[in-house]
C-alpha positions, 0 to 999 in steps of 0.5 A: 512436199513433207513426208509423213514421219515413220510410224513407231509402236512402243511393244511388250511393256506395262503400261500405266496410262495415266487414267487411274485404269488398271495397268495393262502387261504386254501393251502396245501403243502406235505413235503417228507423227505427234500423236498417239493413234493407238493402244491396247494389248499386243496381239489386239492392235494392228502395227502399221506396216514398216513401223519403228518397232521399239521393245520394251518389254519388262519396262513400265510405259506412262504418259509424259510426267508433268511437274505441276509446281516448279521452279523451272527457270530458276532451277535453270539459272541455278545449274548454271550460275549458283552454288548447289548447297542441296547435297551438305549435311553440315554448316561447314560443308556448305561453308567449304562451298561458298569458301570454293566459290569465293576463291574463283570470283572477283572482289565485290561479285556476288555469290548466290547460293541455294537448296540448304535445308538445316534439318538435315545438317547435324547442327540442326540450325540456320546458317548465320552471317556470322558463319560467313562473315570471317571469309567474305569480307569482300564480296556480298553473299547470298543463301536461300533455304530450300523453301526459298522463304528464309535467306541468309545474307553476310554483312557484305549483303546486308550493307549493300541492300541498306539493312541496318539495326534500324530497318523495321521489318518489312510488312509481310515478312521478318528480319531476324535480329540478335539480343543487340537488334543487329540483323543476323543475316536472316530474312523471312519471306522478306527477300525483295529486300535484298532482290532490288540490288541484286545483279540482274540474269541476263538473256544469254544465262537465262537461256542457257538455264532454260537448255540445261533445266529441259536437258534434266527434265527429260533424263527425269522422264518430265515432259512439262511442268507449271512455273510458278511465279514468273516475272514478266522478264522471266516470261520474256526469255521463255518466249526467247528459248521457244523461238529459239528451239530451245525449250524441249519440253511444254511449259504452263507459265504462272504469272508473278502478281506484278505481271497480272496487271500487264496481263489484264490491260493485254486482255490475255488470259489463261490459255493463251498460247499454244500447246508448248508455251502457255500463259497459265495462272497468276499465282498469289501468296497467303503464307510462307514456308514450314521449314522457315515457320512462317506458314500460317496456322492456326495454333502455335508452331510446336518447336516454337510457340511465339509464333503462328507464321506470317500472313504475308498479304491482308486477307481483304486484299487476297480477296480482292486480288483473287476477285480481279483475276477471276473476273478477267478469266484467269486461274488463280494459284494461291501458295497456302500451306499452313491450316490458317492460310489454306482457309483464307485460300478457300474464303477468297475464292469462295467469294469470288464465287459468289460474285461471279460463278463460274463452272470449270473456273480450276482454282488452284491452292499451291501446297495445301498442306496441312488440313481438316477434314471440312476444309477438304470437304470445302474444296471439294464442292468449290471445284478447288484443285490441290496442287501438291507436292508429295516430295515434301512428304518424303523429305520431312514427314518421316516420324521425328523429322521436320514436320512433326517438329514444327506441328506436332503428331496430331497435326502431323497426322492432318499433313498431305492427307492424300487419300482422304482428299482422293476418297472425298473427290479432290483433283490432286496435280503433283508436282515438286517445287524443286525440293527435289525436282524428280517426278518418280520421287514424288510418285514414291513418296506419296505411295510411302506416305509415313502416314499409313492412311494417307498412302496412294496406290502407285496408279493414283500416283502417277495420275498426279504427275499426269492427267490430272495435272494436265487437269489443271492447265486445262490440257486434259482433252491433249495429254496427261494419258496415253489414249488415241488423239493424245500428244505422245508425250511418253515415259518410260521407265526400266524394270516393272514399277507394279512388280516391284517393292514400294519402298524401291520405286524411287529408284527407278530410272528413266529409260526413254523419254518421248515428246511429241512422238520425238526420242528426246531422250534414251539412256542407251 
C-alpha cells in the first residue's frame, strides 16, 4: 500500500498566481501529492497537520513558468555538442571558438556552431566563409545565427552539400554570392541545403541534451515549454527521455510540417498524450527572421531596400496546409513575424474558418511582430492566439539598435505592441525561442518595453509565461495558476519582484522550482 505523500505549505511569500489578480503578500498555498488544495492569506488557510512547513517570506510565489516557443531539443544538443558563439561580441572572438574547437577534432569532423548574433559584435557584419576558411581547411564547418535562418558554412561545407557557383537558389530561401556569383558561405532560410549531409543525433546525444535542457529549464524556474518544429525522429527521442524518466519538466510538442502527414494517417491530433508528453501543434513558416531580413514585410527593409524579405511557402499552399491540419483537428502554429507575412497568417486560417468553423480551434501566429492596428483587431475576432517573445523586445528594440535598423522608427513603433493587443482582447503566450532562453528575462523585457506604450505590468507579464500559455496547449483547466485542483507546478523567486525596481527584474534568481509537488530544483 502507497503512502499518501507529506502534505507541504509554501508560507510568508508574495504570490503572483498567474490569473492577472492582484498579487497577494503574506500568502499560503498547501500542495497535496501533485496538486495544489489550497491558497490564500496566512492566518485564513488551514496547514494540514504535520505539513512540510517551507518559509518563503520576502520571496515571490508564481506558478511554473511556461516557455510557449522553444527550441528545447535542440538547446539540448547544443550544450552538449555545439560551439556556443551566443556570449562574442567580435567576429575574431567567435573565430577563436571555432579555431579551439578544431583543434580537439578529428580531420573531416564537423563543427557546428550557434547563437551569433552580428549586431552585437563591433563589425556589425555577417560572419563569411572567408573568416573561416585560412583554418578549417580539413573539416567542414557550420554556424547558425541566433534566429536560425542565416548560416554560414566554409568552403569545406559548401563542397560537401554540392553548393557551386552554379547551384540556383533554392525556391523559398537564398544563397548569398560575391561579385564573381561564388557563394560566400551564407545561406538564408536555405539551411536544408546543407542539413541532408549533415552527420545525424544520435539516440545517446539526444537524450543527454534532453537531461541537461530539463537541468537549465528548472534552475530558470520554467516547468514547460512548446517545441517548435520537431521532426518526427526528434518526437521519437522525447517519447524515449519520458520512459526513460528523464524529461522532468511538461513538454507540448509542435510537429515540423514533414511529420503532419504521418500524424493525419495515425488519426492522432492535438492533445494526444498526457499531461507531461503531448502532441501539440503542426507549426508552419510563412517567413523568415528580421535579423537575416527575410521577414516579410510589406515595405522595403530600411537598412536594405532591395528587398522585402522572403515568402518561404506560396500562400495558396499555406492556405491549403492550414485548411488540411485544421480539418483534422490540429492547431496550427505559423512562424509569421513580418507585417506581410502575419497578414497571409491571418488570411489562411480566416478561410479555413469559413470552411470549417470551429470555436475554441486556438490558432496560433509564432512571433507576430510587427503589426497594424487592423491586423490586432483581425486576431482578435478570429479567436487567434499571439505567441510572442518578448526577449526579442529586449535584445534589439532598443532606440538605434536591430530593429529600428531593419524597419525604421514608424515601424518600429508597431514592433511587439503588447498593450494595444492586451487592450483589444488578444491572448498573449510568451515564450523565448532560445534567444535567450529565461523566462524572468522575457518577463523583464515585456515590462521594459523601449516603447512606452506598449509596456505591460509585471502581473500581465507573468500570465504570458503562465496561464495563457498553458492557454494555448489547451491546458488551462490543469496549470498555468496557482489555484486549487491545479498541478503544483510552483516558481519561486528571491526577493519581492512587486518591490523592486522594473529595470531590476531580470535579475532575479530562482529560488525553488516546484513540479508536480516534487522540489526539483533549490538554490540552497
Amino acid at each position: 500500500m502507497s503512502l499518501e505523500p507529506c502534505p507541504r505549505a509554501l508560507i510568508g511569500g508574495t504570490l503572483i498566481d498567474g490569473t492577472g489578480r492582484p498579487p497577494i503578500e503574506d500568502s499560503v498555498v498547501v500542495i497535496k501529492g501533485d496538486w495544489i488544495s489550497s491558497v490564500g492569506i496566512k492566518g485564513k488557510v488551514e496547514i494540514p497537520a504535520g505539513a512540510e512547513i517551507i518559509d518563503v517570506s520576502g520571496k515571490t510565489v508564481m506558478p511554473g513558468l511556461i516557455d510557449a516557443h522553444t527550441h528545447f531539443f535542440r538547446m539540448g544538443v547544443a550544450i552538449v555538442q555545439l560551439v556556443d558563439l551566443s556570449e562574442t561580441y567580435s567576429i575574431n572572438e567567435a573565430l577563436s571558438l571555432v579555431k579551439k574547437r578544431v583543434s580537439s577534432v578529428k580531420k573531416g569532423e564537423w563543427i557546428i556552431g550557434r547563437g551569433w548574433d552580428e549586431s552585437k559584435w563591433k563589425e556589425k557584419r555577417y560572419i563569411v566563409k572567408d573568416d573561416l576558411d585560412p583554418f578549417t581547411q580539413d573539416n567542414p564547418v557550420m554556424l547558425s545565427r541566433i534566429c536560425g535562418h542565416l548560416i554560414t558554412l566554409n568552403s569545406k561545407a559548401l563542397s560537401i552539400a554540392e553548393i557551386t557557383k552554379n547551384t540556383p537558389d533554392p525556391p523559398r530561401g537564398k544563397i548569398d554570392r560575391g561579385q564573381d556569383g561564388e557563394p560566400t558561405g551564407i545561406l538564408r532560410d536555405a539551411r536544408h541545403l546543407v542539413e541532408r549531409v549533415l552527420p545525424p543525433v544520435t539516440e545517446e546525444l539526444a537524450l543527454e541534451g534532453l537531461k541537461q535542457a530539463c537541468r537549465k529549464a528548472l534552475s530558470l524556474g520554467c516547468t514547460g515549454i512548446h517545441d517548435a518544429g520537431l521532426t518526427p525522429q526528434d518526437i521519437r527521442f522525447y517519447q524515449k527521455a519520458y520512459e526513460k524518466g528523464l524529461l522532468s519538466i511538461r513538454a507540448y510538442l509542435m510537429m515540423h510540417d514533414e511529420a503532419s502527414e504521418a500524424a493525419f494517417k495515425l488519426g492522432v491530433y492535438t492533445g494526444f498524450g498526457n499531461d507531461f508528453l503531448k502532441i501539440g501543434s503542426i507549426k508552419l513558416l510563412i517567413d523568415g527572421s528580421m535579423g537575416a531580413r527575410t521577414a516579410a514585410l510589406f515595405e522595403p527593409y530600411s537598412d536594405d531596400p532591395s528587398t522585402k524579405g522572403l515568402l518561404l511557402i506560396p500562400p495558396e499552399e499555406l492556405n491549403m496546409k492550414v485548411k488540411k491540419a485544421h480539418n483534422n483537428m490540429f492547431q496550427v502554429a505559423i512562424h509569421a513575424i513580418g507585417d506581410r507575412g502575419i497578414e497571409l497568417a491571418i488570411n489562411a486560417i480566416e478561410e479555413a474558418l469559413k470552411e470549417n468553423p470551429r470555436k475554441n480551434h486556438r490558432h496560433r501566429i509564432e512571433h507576430c511582430e510587427v503589426l497594424s492596428s487592423a491586423q490586432i483587431e483581425r486576431i482578435k475576432s478570429l479567436g487567434i492566439v499571439a505567441s510572442m517573445q518578448p526577449n526579442f523586445v529586449g535584445e534589439w528594440s532598443q532606440l538605434g539598435g536591430m530593429y529600428e535598423a531593419r524597419i525604421g522608427p514608424k515601424r518600429l513603433r508597431q514592433n511587439n505592441p503588447y498593450r494595444a493587443m492586451l487592450d483589444e482582447g488578444v491572448k498573449l503566450s510568451f515564450g523565448s525561442d532560445c534567444m535567450p532562453f529565461n523566462p524572468i528575462y522575457g518577463i523583464h523585457s515585456a515590462v521594459n518595453h523601449p516603447i512606452k506604450e506598449s509596456r505591460i505590468s509585471l502581473v500581465e507579464a507573468v500570465k504570458g509565461f503562465t496561464l495563457d500559455a498553458a492557454y494555448s496547449a489547451f491546458e488551462e483547466h490543469i496549470k498555468g495558476s496557482i489555484e486549487p485542483g491545479k498541478l503544483a507546478d510552483i516558481t519561486i523567486f528571491e526577493g519581492d519582484l512587486t518591490k523592486i525596481s522594473a529595470e531590476k527584474i531580470k535579475d532575479a534568481k530562482v529560488y525553488m522550482t516546484i513540479v508536480n509537488g516534487k522540489i526539483l530544483y533549490c538554490k540552497d
